[in-house]
N, C-alpha and C positions, 0 to 999 in steps of 0.2 A: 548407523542408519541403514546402509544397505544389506547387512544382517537379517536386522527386522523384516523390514520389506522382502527379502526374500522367502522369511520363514513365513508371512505372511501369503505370498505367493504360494507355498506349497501348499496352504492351507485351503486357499480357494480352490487348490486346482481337483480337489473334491466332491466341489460343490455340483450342481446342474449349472451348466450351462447358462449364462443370462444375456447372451447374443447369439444370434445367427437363425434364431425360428424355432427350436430344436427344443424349446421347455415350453407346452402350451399349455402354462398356466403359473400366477404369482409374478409373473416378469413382463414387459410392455417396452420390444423391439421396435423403432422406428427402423434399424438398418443402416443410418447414416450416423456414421460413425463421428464426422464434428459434431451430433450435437452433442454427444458423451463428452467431448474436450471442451466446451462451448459450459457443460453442466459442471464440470466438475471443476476448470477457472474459474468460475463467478461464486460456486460451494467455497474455492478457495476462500476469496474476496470480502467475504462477509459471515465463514463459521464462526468467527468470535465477535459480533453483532450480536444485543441480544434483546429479541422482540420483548420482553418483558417489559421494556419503558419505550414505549413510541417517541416521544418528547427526549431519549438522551440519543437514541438513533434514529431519526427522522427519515433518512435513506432506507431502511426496512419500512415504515409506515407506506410511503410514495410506491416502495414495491407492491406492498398488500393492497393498498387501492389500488393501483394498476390493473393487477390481477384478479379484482373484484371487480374492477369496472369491463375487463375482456370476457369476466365469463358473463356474468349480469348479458352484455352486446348479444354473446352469441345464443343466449339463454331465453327471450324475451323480454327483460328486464325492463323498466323502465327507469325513470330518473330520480324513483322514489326506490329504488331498489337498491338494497346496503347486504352485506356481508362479511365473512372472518375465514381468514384463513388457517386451516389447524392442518393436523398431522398425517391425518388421511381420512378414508372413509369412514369409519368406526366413529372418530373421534366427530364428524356431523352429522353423521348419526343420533349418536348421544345429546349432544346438544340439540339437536331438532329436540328429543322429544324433553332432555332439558324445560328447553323455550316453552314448551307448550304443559306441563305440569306448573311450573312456576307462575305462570299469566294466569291459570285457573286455581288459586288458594280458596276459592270457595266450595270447590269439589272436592272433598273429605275422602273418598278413594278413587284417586283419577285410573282412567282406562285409554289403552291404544286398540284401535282397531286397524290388526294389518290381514293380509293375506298368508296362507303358511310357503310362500313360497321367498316370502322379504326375505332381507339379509338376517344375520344370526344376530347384528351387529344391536338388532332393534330388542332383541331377548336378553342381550346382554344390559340395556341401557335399562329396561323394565327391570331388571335383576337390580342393578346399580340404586336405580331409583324410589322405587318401591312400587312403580306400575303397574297396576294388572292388564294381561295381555289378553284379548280377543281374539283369536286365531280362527281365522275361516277360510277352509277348503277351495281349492282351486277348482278350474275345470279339469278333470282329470286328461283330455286330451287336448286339447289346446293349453293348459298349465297358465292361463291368466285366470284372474281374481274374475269373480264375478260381480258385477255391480249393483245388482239387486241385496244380495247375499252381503256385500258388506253394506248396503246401505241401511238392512235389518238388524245388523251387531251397531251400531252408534246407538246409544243410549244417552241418557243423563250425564255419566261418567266418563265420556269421554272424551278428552282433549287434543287426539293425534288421531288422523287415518293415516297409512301408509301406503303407498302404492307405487310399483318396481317402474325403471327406464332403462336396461331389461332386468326382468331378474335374473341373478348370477346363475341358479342351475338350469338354466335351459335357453336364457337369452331373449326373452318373450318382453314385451311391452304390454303392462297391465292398461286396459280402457280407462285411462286418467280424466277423461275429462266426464264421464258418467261419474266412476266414483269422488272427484271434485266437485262438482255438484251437490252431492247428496251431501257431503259433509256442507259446504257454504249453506244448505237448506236446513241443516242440525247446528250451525253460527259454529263449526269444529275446525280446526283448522287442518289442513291436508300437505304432507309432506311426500315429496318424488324424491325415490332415492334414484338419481342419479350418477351416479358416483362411475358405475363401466359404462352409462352410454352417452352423458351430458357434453361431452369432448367429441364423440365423433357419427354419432344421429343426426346431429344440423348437415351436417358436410355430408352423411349419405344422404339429406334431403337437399342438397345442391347437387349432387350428382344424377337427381330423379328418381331415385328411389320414395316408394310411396312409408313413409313414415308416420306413426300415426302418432297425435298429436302428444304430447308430454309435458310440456315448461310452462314458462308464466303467460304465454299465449292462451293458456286455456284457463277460465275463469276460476276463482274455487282453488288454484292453488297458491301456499303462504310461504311455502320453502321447499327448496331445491340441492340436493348435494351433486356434486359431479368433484372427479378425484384429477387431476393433473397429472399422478404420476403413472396413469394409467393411458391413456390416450390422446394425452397429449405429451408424452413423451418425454416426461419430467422426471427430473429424478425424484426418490423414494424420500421422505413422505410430505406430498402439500397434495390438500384438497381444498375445495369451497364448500361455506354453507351460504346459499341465498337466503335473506330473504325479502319480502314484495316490500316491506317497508320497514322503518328502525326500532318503531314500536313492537313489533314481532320479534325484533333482536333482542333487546333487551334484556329478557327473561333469562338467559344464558349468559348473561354478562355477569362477573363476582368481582364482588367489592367486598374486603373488610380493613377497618383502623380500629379491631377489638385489640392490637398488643400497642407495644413500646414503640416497634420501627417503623419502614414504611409504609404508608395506607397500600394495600394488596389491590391492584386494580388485574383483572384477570377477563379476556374473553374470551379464552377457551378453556381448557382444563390444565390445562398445564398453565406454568410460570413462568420460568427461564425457557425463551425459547430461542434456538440457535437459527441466525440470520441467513446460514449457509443454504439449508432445503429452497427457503424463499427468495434467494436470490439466483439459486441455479434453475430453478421453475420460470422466473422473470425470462432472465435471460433466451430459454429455450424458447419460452410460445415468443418473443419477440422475433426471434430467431429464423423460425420456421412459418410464423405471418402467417396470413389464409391463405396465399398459393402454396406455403408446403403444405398445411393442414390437409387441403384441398386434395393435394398430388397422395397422400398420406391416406385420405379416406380411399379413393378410388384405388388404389394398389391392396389394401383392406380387403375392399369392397370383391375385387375378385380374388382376393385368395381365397376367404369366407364361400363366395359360389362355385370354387372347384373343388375346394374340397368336401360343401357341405353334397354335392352332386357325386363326387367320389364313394364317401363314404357310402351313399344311397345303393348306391351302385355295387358295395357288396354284399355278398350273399350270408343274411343271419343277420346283416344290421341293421335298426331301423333310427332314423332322427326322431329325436321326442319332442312336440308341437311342430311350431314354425316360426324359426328363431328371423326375430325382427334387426340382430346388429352383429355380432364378432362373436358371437359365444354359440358353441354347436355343443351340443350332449346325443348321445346315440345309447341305445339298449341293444341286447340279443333278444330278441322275442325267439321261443321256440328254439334256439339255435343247441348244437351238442356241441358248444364249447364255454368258458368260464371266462369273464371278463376283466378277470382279474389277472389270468394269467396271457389276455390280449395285453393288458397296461406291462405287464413283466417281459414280454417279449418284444414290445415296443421299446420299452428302454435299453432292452443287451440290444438295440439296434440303431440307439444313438438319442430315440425321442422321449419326453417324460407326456403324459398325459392323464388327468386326474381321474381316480376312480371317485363317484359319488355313491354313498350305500342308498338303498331303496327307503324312500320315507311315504306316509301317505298313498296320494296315488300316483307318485313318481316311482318308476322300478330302478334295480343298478342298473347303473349307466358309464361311460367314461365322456370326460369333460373338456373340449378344446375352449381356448380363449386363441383366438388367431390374430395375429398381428402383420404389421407392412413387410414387417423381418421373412414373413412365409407365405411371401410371394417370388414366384420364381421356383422353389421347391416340391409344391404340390405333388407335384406326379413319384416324386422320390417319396412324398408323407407316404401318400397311398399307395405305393406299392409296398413299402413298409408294412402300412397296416394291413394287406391283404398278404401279405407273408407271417403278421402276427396273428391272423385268426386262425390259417393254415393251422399253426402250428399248433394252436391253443386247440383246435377240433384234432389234432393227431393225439393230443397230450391229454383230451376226456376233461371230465367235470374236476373238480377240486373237492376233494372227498375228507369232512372235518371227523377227526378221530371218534368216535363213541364216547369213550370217555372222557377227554378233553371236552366235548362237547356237556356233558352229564356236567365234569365240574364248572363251566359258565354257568351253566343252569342253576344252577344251586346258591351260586351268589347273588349275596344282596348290595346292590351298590352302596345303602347307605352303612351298612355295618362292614365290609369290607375289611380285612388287615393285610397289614403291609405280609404277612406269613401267604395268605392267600394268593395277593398280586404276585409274590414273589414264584409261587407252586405255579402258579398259571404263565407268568413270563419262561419259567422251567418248559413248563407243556409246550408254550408255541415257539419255543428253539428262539429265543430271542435271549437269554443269560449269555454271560459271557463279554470279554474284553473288543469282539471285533465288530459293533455298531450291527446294525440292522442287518437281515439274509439281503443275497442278490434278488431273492424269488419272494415276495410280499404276499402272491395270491393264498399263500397257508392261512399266513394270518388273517386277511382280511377276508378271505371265509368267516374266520370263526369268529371274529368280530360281527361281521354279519347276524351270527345268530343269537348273537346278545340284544335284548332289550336296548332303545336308545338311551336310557337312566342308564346302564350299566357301561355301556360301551361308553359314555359321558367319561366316568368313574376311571374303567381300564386307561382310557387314555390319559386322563389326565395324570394319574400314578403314574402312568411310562413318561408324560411329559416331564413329572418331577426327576423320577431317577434319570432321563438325560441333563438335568441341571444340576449334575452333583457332580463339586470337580472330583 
């Protein structure tokens, strides 16, 4: 055993970082270190519990309401308010919009109408489902939904609005309670993805912060996700889906007794589900109560103001909108350096940080999600980062080959061959036995200059050949 575990340990010791502040993004630092021993006792306790029969494990059911009854508390919720706990945000996602195709079997091709700014999670679920998607344009400089503009996409066909609590790429609060409205006036039902801000939005609205309005407080809306293991500091993966009542669950709930064995009682997508995630999430928000929640947002809450003031504060950066929770995005406007090789020079210096490609009328950007863990550090991020732009403006633009560039061009994602991907992983020095370059900004230039169909395509073919043992 201690073999294993050690080869395992080598293996991690690869990975980014997922303590100390140092990855901002994928990972959700609280900094106190019992709740990790606190989450991963009670993961002991109950991994081989298994949610698939509430009735043989009755101890996982008393978990899930718990924890359906704490968020519901902290969410608006009333007494009529029910929900399921699955595997993260994706997975309430999909069943939001689930729920709301299934309740409408009289609409022969249902439709969602979201903003282009929602998660992907909701393209995927359209994809899955056979939804046709609505997609309407943000404000290009505040980067929320417009509520007019979506309240003109509900039509006939449609059975979801979607609207962000923030959205992930820039951290914004769509005007929820306009665009709820409008759907309650079309009988549609209106889904908040909360999933990054349902955890810790209340608590910047107990610290004074002016929050604007989101949950079931505002009329007009039917269902709610917020993700646990993101802000509230749970381990990886438990989210919620609200919703206002059980008639609205329903829809997402699967039954069959079409074979031999057991009748399939299912309310999420999965089946066998291991009792360990839900019972180290239990544990933690009990754990941490609203006075740490509390102590938790306000330590957030000013790492989020120094460094979103820092970054302001240098020269070639701009923040894009005016991010309402934890999640900051910054552009170079005009600036003579690449920000790609800002993210590459941040990390030989200890921090990962996401690059976003430019889509619509969002431009590249790179992406903080800040947690409690990057408080205290700031002034170390930011000098960081003002030592990684230095460099990137000494080191010039990121200049993609001519021909490398000619042959992206010329691809078609849908016709594509493995000969192809294979000449083009050749071109961007990614062949070979030793995992990815140190230096990304080559690549993800020339990613950059693919069409999003194509870049879809490249990556996913690279996602395959790293799955190959």
């Amino acid at each position: 055993m201690t073999d294993v575990l050690a080869q395992l340990r080598a293996l991690r010791a690869g990975d980014l970082p997922t303590h100390g502040g140092r990855t901002l993004a994928y990972v959700y630092d609280s900094g106190l270190s019992e709740v990790d021993e606190i989450a991963a006792a009670a993961h002991a306790l109950a991994s081989s519990a298994n949610a698939l029969d509430p009735t043989a494990f009755p101890s996982l059911l008393k978990l899930e309401n718990d924890l359906v009854g704490r968020a519901a508390a902290l969410l608006g919720g009333t007494d009529a308010t029910v929900g399921t706990v699955t595997s993260g945000g994706t997975e309430s996602c999909l069943l939001a919009v689930l729920a709301a195709r299934d309740a409408r079997p009289d609409v022969v091709a249902p439709s969602i109408v979201l903003p282009d700014t929602a998660h992907a999670a909701f393209h995927k679920a359209a994809h899955l489902f056979g939804v046709r998607e609505i997609v309407v344009p943000v404000d290009p400089e505040t980067f929320r939904a417009g509520p007019e503009a979506m309240a003109a996409a509900i039509d006939e066909s449609t059975v979801l609005v979607v609207a962000s609590a923030p959205s992930y790429a820039h951290g914004v609060v769509d005007p929820i309670p306009e665009i709820a409205a409008a759907a309650a006036r079309r009988g549609v039902r209106m889904h908040v993805d909360a999933c990054i801000g349902g955890w810790v939005l209340p608590y910047f609205a107990k610290l004074g912060a002016d929050v604007p309005p989101f949950d079931f407080r505002v009329p007009g809306v039917t269902s709610l996700s917020v993700d646990l293991h993101k802000y509230a500091y749970c381990a990886k993966g438990v989210s919620v889906l609200l919703h206002a009542n059980a008639q609205l669950r329903r829809t997402h709930y699967f039954a069959s007794a079409a074979w031999p064995g057991y009748t399939m009682l299912n309310p999420t997508l999965q089946s066998t589900r291991s009792g360990g995630p839900l019972a180290a999430a239990w544990a933690v928000v009990n754990h941490l109560g609203e006075d740490g929640y509390l102590r938790l947002a306000e330590v957030t809450r000013e790492a989020v103001t120094r460094i979103r003031a820092g970054v302001e504060d240098i020269a070639g950066l701009r923040v894009l909108g005016d991010p309402d929770s934890t999640l900051v995005a910054f552009t170079a406007d005009g600036a003579g350096f690449d920000l790609f090789t800002v993210a590459d020079e941040m990390k030989l210096r200890g921090w990962y940080v996401q690059p976003q490609f430019a889509h619509g009328g969002s431009p590249l950007n790179l992406h903080l999600t800040i947690t409690a863990a990057n408080h205290g550090s700031e002034k170390h991020f930011l000098a960081d980062l003002t030592a990684s732009v230095a460099a990137a403006t000494e080191a010039g633009p990121v200049l993609v080959d001519a021909d490398v560039a000619a042959f992206v061009d010329a691809l078609d994602p849908q016709t594509l061959t493995a000969e192809q991907f294979a000449g083009l992983l050749t071109a961007a020095g990614l062949m070979g036995d030793g995992g990815l370059p140190d230096r990304m900004a080559p690549i993800n230039a020339l990613l950059a200059t693919a069409p999003e169909a194509l870049r879809e395509r490249l990556l996913l073919e690279f996602l395959g050949a790293l799955y190959t043992p």
